[in-house]
C-alpha positions in Angstrom: 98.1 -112.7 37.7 97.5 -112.0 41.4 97.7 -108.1 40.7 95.2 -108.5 38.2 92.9 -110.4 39.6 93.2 -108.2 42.6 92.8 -104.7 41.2 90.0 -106.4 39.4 87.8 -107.4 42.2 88.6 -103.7 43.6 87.6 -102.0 41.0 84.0 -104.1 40.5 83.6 -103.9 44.7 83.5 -100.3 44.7 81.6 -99.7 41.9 78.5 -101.8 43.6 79.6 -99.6 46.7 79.2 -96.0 44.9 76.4 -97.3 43.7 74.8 -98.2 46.8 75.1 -95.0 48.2 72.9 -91.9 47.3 74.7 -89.3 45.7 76.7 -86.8 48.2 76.6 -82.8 47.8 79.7 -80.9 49.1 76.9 -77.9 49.7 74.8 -80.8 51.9 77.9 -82.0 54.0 78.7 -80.7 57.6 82.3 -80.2 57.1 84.8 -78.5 59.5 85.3 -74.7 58.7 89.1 -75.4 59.0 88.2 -77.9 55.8 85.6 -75.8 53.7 88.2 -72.7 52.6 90.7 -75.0 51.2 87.8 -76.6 49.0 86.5 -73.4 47.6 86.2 -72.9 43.9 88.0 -69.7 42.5 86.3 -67.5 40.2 88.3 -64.9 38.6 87.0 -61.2 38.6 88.0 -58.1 36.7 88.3 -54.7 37.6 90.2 -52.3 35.3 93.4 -53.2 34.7 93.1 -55.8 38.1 92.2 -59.2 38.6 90.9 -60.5 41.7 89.9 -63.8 42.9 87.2 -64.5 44.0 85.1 -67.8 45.9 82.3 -68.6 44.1 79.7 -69.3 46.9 80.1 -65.6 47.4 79.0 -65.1 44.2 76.3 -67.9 44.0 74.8 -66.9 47.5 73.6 -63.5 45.9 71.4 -65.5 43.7 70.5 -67.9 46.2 69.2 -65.4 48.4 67.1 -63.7 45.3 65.6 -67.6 44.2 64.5 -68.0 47.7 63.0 -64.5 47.7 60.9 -65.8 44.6 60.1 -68.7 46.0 57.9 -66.7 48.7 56.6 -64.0 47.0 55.8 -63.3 43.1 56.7 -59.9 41.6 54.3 -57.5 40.5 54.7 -53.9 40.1 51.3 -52.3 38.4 53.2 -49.2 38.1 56.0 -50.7 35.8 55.6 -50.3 31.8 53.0 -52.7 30.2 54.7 -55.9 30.1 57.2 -55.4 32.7 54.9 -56.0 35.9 56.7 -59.4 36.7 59.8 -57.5 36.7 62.0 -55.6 39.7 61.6 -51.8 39.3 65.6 -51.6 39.2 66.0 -53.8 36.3 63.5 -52.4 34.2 65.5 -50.1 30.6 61.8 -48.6 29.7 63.7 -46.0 27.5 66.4 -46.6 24.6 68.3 -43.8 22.4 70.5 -43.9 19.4 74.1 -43.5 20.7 76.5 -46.0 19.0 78.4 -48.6 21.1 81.4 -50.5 20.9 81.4 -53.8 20.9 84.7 -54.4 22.8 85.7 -52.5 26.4 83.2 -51.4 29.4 80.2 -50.0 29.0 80.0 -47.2 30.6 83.3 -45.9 28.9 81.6 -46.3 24.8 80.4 -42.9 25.2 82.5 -39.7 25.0 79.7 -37.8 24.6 76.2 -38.0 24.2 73.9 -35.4 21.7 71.4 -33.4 23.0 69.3 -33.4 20.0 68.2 -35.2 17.4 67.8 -34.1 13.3 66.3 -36.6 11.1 65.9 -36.2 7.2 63.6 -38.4 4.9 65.8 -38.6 1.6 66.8 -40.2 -1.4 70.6 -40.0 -3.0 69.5 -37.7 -5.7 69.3 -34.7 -2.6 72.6 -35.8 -1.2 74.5 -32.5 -2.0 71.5 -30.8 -0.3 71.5 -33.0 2.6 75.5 -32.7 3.0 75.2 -28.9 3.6 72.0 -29.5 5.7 74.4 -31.9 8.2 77.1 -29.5 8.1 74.7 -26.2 10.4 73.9 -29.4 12.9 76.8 -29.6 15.4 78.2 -32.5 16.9 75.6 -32.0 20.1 73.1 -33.9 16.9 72.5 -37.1 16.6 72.1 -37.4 12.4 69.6 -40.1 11.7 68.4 -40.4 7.9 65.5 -42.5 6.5 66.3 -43.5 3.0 63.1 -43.6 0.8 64.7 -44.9 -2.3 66.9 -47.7 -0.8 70.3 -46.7 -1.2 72.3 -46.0 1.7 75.6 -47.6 1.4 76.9 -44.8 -1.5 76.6 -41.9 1.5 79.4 -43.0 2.8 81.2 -40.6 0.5 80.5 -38.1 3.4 82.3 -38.4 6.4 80.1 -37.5 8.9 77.5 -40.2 7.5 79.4 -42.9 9.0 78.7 -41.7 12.4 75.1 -41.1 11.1 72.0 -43.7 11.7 70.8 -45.3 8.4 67.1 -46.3 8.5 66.4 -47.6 4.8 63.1 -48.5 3.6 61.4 -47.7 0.3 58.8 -45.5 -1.1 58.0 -44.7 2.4 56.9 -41.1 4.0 58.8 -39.3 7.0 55.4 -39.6 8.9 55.8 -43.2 8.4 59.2 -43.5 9.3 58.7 -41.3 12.4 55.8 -43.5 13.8 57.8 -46.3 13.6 61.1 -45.1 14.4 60.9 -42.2 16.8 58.7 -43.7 19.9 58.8 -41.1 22.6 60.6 -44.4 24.7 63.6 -44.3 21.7 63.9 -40.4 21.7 64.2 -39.9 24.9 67.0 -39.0 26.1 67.0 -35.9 23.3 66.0 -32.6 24.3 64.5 -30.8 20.5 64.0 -33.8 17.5 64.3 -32.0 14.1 62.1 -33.9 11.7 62.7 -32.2 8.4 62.4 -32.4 4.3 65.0 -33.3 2.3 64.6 -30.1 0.1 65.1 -26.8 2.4 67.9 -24.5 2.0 69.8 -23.6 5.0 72.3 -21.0 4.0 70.7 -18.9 6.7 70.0 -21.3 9.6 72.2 -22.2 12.6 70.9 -24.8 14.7 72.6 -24.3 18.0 71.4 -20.4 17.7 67.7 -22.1 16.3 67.6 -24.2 20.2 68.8 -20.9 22.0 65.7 -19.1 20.7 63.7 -22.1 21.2 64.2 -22.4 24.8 64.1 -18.7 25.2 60.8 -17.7 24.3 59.2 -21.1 25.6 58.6 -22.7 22.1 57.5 -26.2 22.2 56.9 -26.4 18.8 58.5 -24.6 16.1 59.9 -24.1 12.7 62.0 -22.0 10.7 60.9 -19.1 9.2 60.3 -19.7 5.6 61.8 -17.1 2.6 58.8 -15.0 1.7 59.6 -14.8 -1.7 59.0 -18.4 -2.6 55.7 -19.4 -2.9 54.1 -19.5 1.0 51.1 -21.6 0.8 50.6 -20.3 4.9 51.1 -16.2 6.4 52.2 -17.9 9.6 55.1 -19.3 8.3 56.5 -16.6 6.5 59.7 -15.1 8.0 59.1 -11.1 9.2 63.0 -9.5 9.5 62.4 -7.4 12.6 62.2 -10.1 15.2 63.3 -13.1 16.7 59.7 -15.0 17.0 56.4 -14.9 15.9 53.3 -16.6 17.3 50.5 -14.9 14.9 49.8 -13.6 12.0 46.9 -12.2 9.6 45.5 -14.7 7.3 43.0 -13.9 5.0 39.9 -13.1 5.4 37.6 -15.5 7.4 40.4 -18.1 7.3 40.2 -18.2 11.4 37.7 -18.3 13.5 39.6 -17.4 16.3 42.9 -15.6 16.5 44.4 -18.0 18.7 43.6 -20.7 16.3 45.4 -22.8 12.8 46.3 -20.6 10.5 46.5 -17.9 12.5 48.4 -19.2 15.8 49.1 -22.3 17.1 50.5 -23.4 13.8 53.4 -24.8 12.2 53.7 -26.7 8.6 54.9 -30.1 8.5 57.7 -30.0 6.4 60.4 -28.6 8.7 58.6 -29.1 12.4 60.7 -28.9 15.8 59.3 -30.8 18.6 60.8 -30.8 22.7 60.6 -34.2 24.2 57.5 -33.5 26.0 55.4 -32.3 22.9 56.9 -35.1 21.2 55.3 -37.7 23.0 51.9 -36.3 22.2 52.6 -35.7 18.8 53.5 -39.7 18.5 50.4 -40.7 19.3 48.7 -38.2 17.2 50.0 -39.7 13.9 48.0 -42.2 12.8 49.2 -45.6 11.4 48.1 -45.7 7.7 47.8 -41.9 7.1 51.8 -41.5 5.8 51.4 -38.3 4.2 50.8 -36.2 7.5 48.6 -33.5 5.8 46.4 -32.1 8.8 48.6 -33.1 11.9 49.7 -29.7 11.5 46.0 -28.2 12.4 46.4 -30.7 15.4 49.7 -30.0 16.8 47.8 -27.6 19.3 46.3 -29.8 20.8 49.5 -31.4 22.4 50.2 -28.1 24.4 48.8 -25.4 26.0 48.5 -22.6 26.3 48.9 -23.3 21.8 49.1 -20.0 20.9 52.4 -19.0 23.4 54.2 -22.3 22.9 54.1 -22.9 19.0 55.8 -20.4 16.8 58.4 -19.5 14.1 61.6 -18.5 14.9 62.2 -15.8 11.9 66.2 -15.1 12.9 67.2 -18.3 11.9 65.1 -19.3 8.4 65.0 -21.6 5.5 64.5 -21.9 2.0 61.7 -24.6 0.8 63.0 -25.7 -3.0 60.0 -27.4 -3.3 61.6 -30.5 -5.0 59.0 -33.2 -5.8 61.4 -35.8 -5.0 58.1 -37.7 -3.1 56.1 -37.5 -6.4 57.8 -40.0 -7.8 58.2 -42.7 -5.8 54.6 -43.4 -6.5 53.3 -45.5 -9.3 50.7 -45.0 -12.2 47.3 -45.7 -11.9 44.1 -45.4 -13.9 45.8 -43.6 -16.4 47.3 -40.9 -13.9 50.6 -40.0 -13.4 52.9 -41.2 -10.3 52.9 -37.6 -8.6 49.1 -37.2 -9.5 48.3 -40.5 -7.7 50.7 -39.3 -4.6 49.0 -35.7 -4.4 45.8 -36.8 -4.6 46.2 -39.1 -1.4 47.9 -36.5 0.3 44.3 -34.6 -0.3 42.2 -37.8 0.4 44.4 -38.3 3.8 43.6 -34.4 5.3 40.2 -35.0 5.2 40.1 -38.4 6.8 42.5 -37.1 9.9 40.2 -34.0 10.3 37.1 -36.7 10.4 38.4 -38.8 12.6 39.8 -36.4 15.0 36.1 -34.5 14.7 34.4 -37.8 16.0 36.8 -39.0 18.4 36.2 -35.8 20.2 32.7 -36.1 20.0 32.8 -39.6 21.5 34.9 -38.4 23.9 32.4 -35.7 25.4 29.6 -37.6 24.9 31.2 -40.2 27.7 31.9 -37.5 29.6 28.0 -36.5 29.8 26.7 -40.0 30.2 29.7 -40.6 33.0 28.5 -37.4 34.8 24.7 -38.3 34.6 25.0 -41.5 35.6 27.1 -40.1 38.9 24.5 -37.1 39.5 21.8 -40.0 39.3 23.9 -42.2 41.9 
């Protein structure tokens, strides 16, 4: 009973002591060096195959250091990206890509290698055998990226290279649209050429690795195929001539350009099977507009994201396509005021070309017109 009562008694005394005292911080006391090692907390650190230990104020004093930083001076850096101002330059990732990682091992060993270029298609499963011998002239330096209009992506995996392949699925949508939303300069940038082609074109003639040599060799920025002359051209440019590599110009008809260095005659590509390098690319993004899915009339505009035009768009004739002209598009749309789905579809394709070409028209003329009231308001300053 004296035990007990005794340990009691202990026990209630120094709880009133702890208590009683403020609460102590091992960082706070003023310990002998010959006292702090043996106290240290272990943290364990790996390095390969290797494991080290490590103390963990050495590890904790690196952030310390950066708090205290902080504390003195906020971060701003104008130059970063929008957004990112309050953030250190070295921590910034302004630019993303479309390489596949692992989700197990280090990092920086997921990649084995990493494609130069990237080919997209806009499709739906009914072009799949198309598409499959499309893939196959695209080398493993391609990244394969397919936007799936009609919803079904899971049944492609009956091709093996379309598990490798990036899947963007959403219906009864346009390439234009998916391309806006899908292929911001920041996301394709680590690609050197982006393909962004039909689902319909025949490439029994086409090789894409000897397409980028002829690219880079005559200085194209943008490009396409030349197209089989004996299928229906809507455009002169674009139809393939056998006794050269490249073409920049052509002969249209009669009073169809203004200028010779000018759409249709020069400077000109269709949008069907278009070629971009990074740089153009990140004009062309911004060209596109939001709502206007169908594209008809960026191709009129495509000059305007390089220059000289007329020596840095062409169409490379040695390596050419066929266009099957498959109205796969037509029907996704619906019926309407007693018109048929494709009727509905072409006709806003028509309604869209002229509201690009208006816009474009007046945001040019707001553009000089700034210009003049900027300069006379300096002249008169």
């Amino acid at each position: 009973m004296r035990l007990i009562v005794t340990t009691f008694v202990g026990v209630v005394l120094g709880f009133f002591i702890g208590v009683s005292f403020p609460s102590l911080s091992l960082t706070k006391l003023n310990l002998p060096s010959s006292i702090l090692p043996s106290m240290d907390l272990l943290h364990v650190r790996e390095s390969g195959d290797e494991k080290t230990w490590q103390p963990v104020n050495s590890i904790s004093s690196r952030s310390t250091e950066a708090q205290n930083v902080t504390n003195t001076s906020k971060i701003w850096v104008p130059s970063n990206p929008r957004g990112a101002e309050r953030l250190p330059p070295q921590i910034v990732a302004a630019e993303s890509d479309f390489y596949l990682r692992r989700l197990w091992g280090n990092p920086n060993e997921d990649l084995k290698s990493k494609p130069q270029y990237l080919v997209t298609f806009t499709v739906g499963y009914d072009q799949r055998m198309n598409i499959d011998t499309a893939v196959k002239k695209f080398s493993g330096n391609f990244t394969i990226l397919l936007f799936h209009y009609d919803g079904r992506t899971t049944e492609w995996d009956e091709f093996e290279w379309s598990k490798q392949a990036i899947h963007v699925s959403v219906r009864k949508q346009t390439k234009w649209w998916y391309a806006k939303r899908f292929l911001h300069p920041a996301i394709v940038a680590q690609y050197d050429y982006i393909f962004i082609w039909d689902e319909d074109l025949g490439v029994e003639h086409f090789n894409a690795e000897e397409y980028i040599k002829l690219v880079r060799k005559h200085g194209l920025e943008i490009s396409q195929p030349g197209l089989e002359p004996n299928k229906g051209l809507t455009w002169q440019m674009t139809k393939r001539r056998g006794d050269r590599e490249v073409h920049k110009e052509t002969d249209e008809k009669p009073g169809w350009c203004s200028d010779p260095h000018l759409p249709p005659c020069a400077a000109f590509v269709e949008i069907m099977a278009p070629v971009f390098s990074r740089d153009a690319w990140r004009c062309v993004w911004h060209l596109i507009q939001n709502d206007l899915v169908h594209g008809w009339g960026l191709d009129f505009a495509l000059r305007k994201c390089v220059e000289p035009a007329h020596e840095k768009i062409g169409v490379v004739d040695s390596q050419w396509i066929v266009h099957q002209t498959v109205p796969s598009l037509g029907s996704q749309g619906e019926s309407h005021d007693g018109k048929k789905p494709w009727q509905g579809v072409r006709e806003r394709c028509r309604k869209e070309w002229t509201m690009f070409q208006d816009r474009l028209s007046k945001a040019e003329i707001q553009y000089f017109k700034a210009r003049e009231i900027g300069s006379s308001n300096s002249t008169v300053h």
